[in-house]
C-alpha positions as CSV (number, residue, x, y, z in Angstrom):
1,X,-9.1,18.9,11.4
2,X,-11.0,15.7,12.5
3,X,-9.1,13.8,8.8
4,X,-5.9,14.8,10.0
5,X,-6.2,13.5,13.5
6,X,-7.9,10.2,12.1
7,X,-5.3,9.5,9.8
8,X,-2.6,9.5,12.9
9,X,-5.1,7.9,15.3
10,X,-6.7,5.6,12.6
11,X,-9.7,5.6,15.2
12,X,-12.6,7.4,14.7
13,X,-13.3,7.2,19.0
14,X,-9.7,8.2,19.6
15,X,-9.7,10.8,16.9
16,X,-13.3,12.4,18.4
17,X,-11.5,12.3,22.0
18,X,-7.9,13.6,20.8
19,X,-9.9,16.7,18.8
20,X,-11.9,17.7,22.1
21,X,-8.4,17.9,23.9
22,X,-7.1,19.3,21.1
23,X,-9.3,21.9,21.1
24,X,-9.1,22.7,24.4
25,X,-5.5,22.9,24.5
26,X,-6.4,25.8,22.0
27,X,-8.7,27.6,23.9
28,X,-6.0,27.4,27.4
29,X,-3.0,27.9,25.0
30,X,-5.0,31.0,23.2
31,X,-3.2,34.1,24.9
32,X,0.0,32.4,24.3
33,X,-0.7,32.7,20.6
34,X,1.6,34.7,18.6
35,X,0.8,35.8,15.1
36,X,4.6,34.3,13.6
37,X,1.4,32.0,11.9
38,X,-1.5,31.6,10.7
39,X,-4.3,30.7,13.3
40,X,-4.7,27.6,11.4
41,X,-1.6,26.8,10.8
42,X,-0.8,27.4,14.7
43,X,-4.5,24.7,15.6
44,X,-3.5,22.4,13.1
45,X,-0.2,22.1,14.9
46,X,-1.7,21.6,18.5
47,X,-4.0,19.3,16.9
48,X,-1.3,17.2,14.9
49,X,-0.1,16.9,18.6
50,X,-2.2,16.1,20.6
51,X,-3.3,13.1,18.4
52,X,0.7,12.1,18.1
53,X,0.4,12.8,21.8
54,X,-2.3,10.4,22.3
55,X,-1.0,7.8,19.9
56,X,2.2,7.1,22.3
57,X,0.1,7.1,25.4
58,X,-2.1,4.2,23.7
59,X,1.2,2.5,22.5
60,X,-1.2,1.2,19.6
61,X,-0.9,1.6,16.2
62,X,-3.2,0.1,13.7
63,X,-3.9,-0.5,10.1
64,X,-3.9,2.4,8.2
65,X,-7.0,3.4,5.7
66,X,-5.2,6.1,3.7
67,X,-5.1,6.9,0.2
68,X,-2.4,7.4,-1.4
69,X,-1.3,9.1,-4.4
70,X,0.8,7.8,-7.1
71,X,3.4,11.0,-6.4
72,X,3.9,10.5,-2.4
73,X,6.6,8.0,-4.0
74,X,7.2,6.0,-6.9
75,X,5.6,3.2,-6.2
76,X,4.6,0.2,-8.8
77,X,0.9,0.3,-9.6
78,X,0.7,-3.7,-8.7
79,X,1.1,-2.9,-5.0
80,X,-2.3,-3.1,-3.1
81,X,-4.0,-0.2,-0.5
82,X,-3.1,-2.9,2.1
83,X,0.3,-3.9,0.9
84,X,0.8,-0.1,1.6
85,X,-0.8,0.2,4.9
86,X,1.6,-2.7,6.0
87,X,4.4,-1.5,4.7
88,X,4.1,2.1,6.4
89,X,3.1,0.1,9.4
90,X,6.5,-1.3,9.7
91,X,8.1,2.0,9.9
92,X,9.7,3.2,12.6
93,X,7.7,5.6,14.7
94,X,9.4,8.6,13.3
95,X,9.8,8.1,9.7
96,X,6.2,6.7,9.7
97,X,5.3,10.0,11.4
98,X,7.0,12.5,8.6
99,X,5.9,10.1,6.5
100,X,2.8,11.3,6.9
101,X,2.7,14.2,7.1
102,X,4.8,14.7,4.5
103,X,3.2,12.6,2.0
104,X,-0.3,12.2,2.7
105,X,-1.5,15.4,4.3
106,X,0.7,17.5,2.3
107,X,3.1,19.2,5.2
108,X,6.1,21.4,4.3
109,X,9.7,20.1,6.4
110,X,9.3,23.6,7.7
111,X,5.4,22.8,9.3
112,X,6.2,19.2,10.9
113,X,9.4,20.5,11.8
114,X,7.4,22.4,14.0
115,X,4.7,20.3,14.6
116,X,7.1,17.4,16.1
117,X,9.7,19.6,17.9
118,X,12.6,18.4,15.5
119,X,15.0,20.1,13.0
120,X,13.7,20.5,9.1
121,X,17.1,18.4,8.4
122,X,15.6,15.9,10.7
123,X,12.3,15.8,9.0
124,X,14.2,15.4,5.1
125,X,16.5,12.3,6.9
126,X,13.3,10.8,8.5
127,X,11.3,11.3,5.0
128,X,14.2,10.1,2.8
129,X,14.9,6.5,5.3
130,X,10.6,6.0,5.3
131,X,10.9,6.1,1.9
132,X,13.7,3.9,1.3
133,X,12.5,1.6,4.0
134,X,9.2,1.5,2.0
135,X,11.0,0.8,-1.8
136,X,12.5,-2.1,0.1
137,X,9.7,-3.2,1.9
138,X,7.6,-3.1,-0.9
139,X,10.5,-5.0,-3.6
140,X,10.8,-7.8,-1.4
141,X,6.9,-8.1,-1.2
Protein backbone atom coordinates (compact mmCIF):
# COMPACT_ATOMS: atom_id res chain seq x y z
CA UNK A 1 0.00 0.00 0.00
CA UNK A 2 2.65 2.52 1.34
CA UNK A 3 4.62 2.08 -2.73
CA UNK A 4 1.47 3.09 -4.26
CA UNK A 5 0.88 6.10 -2.18
CA UNK A 6 4.65 7.10 -2.53
CA UNK A 7 4.74 6.85 -6.02
CA UNK A 8 1.67 9.58 -6.23
CA UNK A 9 3.02 11.63 -3.23
CA UNK A 10 6.74 11.03 -4.12
CA UNK A 11 7.24 11.80 -0.30
CA UNK A 12 8.07 9.36 2.02
CA UNK A 13 6.52 12.03 5.10
CA UNK A 14 3.42 12.80 2.93
CA UNK A 15 3.06 9.19 1.95
CA UNK A 16 3.33 7.95 5.94
CA UNK A 17 0.66 10.88 6.70
CA UNK A 18 -1.70 10.20 3.49
CA UNK A 19 -1.65 6.08 4.56
CA UNK A 20 -2.78 6.89 8.31
CA UNK A 21 -5.81 8.95 6.81
CA UNK A 22 -6.05 6.52 4.39
CA UNK A 23 -6.54 4.03 6.76
CA UNK A 24 -8.75 5.61 8.73
CA UNK A 25 -11.03 6.54 6.06
CA UNK A 26 -11.26 2.63 5.93
CA UNK A 27 -11.97 1.93 9.30
CA UNK A 28 -15.04 5.10 9.34
CA UNK A 29 -15.94 4.03 5.66
CA UNK A 30 -16.07 0.10 6.80
CA UNK A 31 -19.89 -0.49 7.22
CA UNK A 32 -20.34 1.19 3.99
CA UNK A 33 -18.39 -1.53 2.30
CA UNK A 34 -20.07 -3.54 -0.14
CA UNK A 35 -18.70 -6.84 -1.39
CA UNK A 36 -19.12 -5.59 -5.58
CA UNK A 37 -15.00 -5.93 -4.66
CA UNK A 38 -12.52 -7.27 -3.29
CA UNK A 39 -11.52 -5.74 0.23
CA UNK A 40 -8.31 -4.93 -1.34
CA UNK A 41 -9.37 -3.79 -4.25
CA UNK A 42 -11.98 -1.55 -2.37
CA UNK A 43 -8.50 -0.11 0.39
CA UNK A 44 -6.40 0.23 -2.46
CA UNK A 45 -9.04 2.58 -3.90
CA UNK A 46 -9.49 4.72 -0.70
CA UNK A 47 -5.88 4.78 -0.42
CA UNK A 48 -5.13 5.81 -4.23
CA UNK A 49 -7.40 8.70 -2.92
CA UNK A 50 -6.58 9.92 -0.28
CA UNK A 51 -2.90 10.35 -1.58
CA UNK A 52 -4.39 11.99 -4.97
CA UNK A 53 -6.51 13.78 -2.34
CA UNK A 54 -3.54 15.03 -0.54
CA UNK A 55 -1.45 15.73 -3.60
CA UNK A 56 -4.04 18.71 -4.69
CA UNK A 57 -4.25 20.10 -1.26
CA UNK A 58 -0.30 20.42 -1.27
CA UNK A 59 -0.50 21.78 -4.89
CA UNK A 60 3.17 20.27 -5.11
CA UNK A 61 4.38 17.87 -7.35
CA UNK A 62 7.85 16.73 -7.42
CA UNK A 63 10.42 14.63 -9.26
CA UNK A 64 9.35 11.33 -9.72
CA UNK A 65 11.66 8.14 -8.66
CA UNK A 66 9.82 5.48 -10.57
CA UNK A 67 10.92 2.70 -12.60
CA UNK A 68 9.75 2.06 -15.54
CA UNK A 69 9.46 -0.70 -17.78
CA UNK A 70 10.40 -0.90 -21.32
CA UNK A 71 6.42 -1.96 -22.08
CA UNK A 72 4.58 1.09 -20.26
CA UNK A 73 5.39 2.68 -23.84
CA UNK A 74 7.73 2.43 -26.49
CA UNK A 75 10.25 4.38 -25.53
CA UNK A 76 14.01 4.61 -26.96
CA UNK A 77 16.50 2.91 -24.61
CA UNK A 78 18.80 6.32 -24.90
CA UNK A 79 16.27 8.25 -22.73
CA UNK A 80 17.43 8.55 -18.99
CA UNK A 81 15.31 7.63 -15.51
CA UNK A 82 15.33 11.53 -15.23
CA UNK A 83 14.56 12.49 -18.79
CA UNK A 84 11.42 10.34 -17.85
CA UNK A 85 10.62 11.73 -14.63
CA UNK A 86 10.61 15.22 -16.36
CA UNK A 87 8.79 14.33 -19.07
CA UNK A 88 5.78 12.72 -16.91
CA UNK A 89 6.26 15.76 -14.80
CA UNK A 90 5.06 17.97 -17.53
CA UNK A 91 1.89 16.21 -17.87
CA UNK A 92 -1.17 17.52 -17.23
CA UNK A 93 -2.56 16.56 -13.81
CA UNK A 94 -4.87 14.03 -15.32
CA UNK A 95 -3.07 12.17 -17.94
CA UNK A 96 -0.05 12.18 -15.50
CA UNK A 97 -2.51 10.62 -12.99
CA UNK A 98 -3.83 7.58 -15.45
CA UNK A 99 -0.61 7.61 -16.47
CA UNK A 100 0.22 6.08 -13.56
CA UNK A 101 -1.74 4.09 -12.69
CA UNK A 102 -2.03 2.67 -15.71
CA UNK A 103 1.52 2.16 -16.57
CA UNK A 104 3.42 1.93 -13.53
CA UNK A 105 1.28 0.28 -10.95
CA UNK A 106 -0.46 -1.85 -13.29
CA UNK A 107 -4.36 -0.54 -12.99
CA UNK A 108 -7.13 -1.80 -15.34
CA UNK A 109 -9.35 1.48 -17.03
CA UNK A 110 -12.01 -0.36 -15.16
CA UNK A 111 -10.06 0.19 -11.43
CA UNK A 112 -8.88 4.01 -11.92
CA UNK A 113 -12.04 4.57 -13.46
CA UNK A 114 -13.19 4.00 -10.14
CA UNK A 115 -10.47 5.10 -8.27
CA UNK A 116 -10.66 8.86 -9.80
CA UNK A 117 -14.46 9.14 -10.21
CA UNK A 118 -14.21 9.35 -14.16
CA UNK A 119 -15.57 7.20 -17.07
CA UNK A 120 -13.23 4.12 -18.37
CA UNK A 121 -13.48 6.16 -21.90
CA UNK A 122 -12.06 8.92 -19.91
CA UNK A 123 -9.27 6.93 -18.47
CA UNK A 124 -8.25 5.37 -22.37
CA UNK A 125 -8.44 9.38 -23.75
CA UNK A 126 -6.29 10.49 -20.68
CA UNK A 127 -3.85 7.34 -21.20
CA UNK A 128 -3.65 7.68 -24.95
CA UNK A 129 -2.87 11.98 -24.80
CA UNK A 130 -0.06 11.15 -21.65
CA UNK A 131 1.30 9.00 -23.95
CA UNK A 132 1.45 11.01 -26.94
CA UNK A 133 2.32 14.01 -24.93
CA UNK A 134 5.36 11.82 -23.67
CA UNK A 135 6.52 10.43 -27.49
CA UNK A 136 6.71 14.14 -28.17
CA UNK A 137 8.18 15.32 -25.15
CA UNK A 138 10.63 12.81 -25.21
CA UNK A 139 11.54 13.24 -29.52
CA UNK A 140 12.15 16.78 -29.06
CA UNK A 141 14.53 16.01 -26.10
Amino acid sequence: MFTKVFRLLNDYDEANDALQEGFIEVFRSLPDFKADSTLGAWIKTIMVRQAIRRRKFLDKFESLDVEMHETAFEVADTFTGQELDEAIRTLPEGCRAVFLLAEVEGFMHKEIAEMLNISEGTSKSQLSHAKKLLRKKLSDA
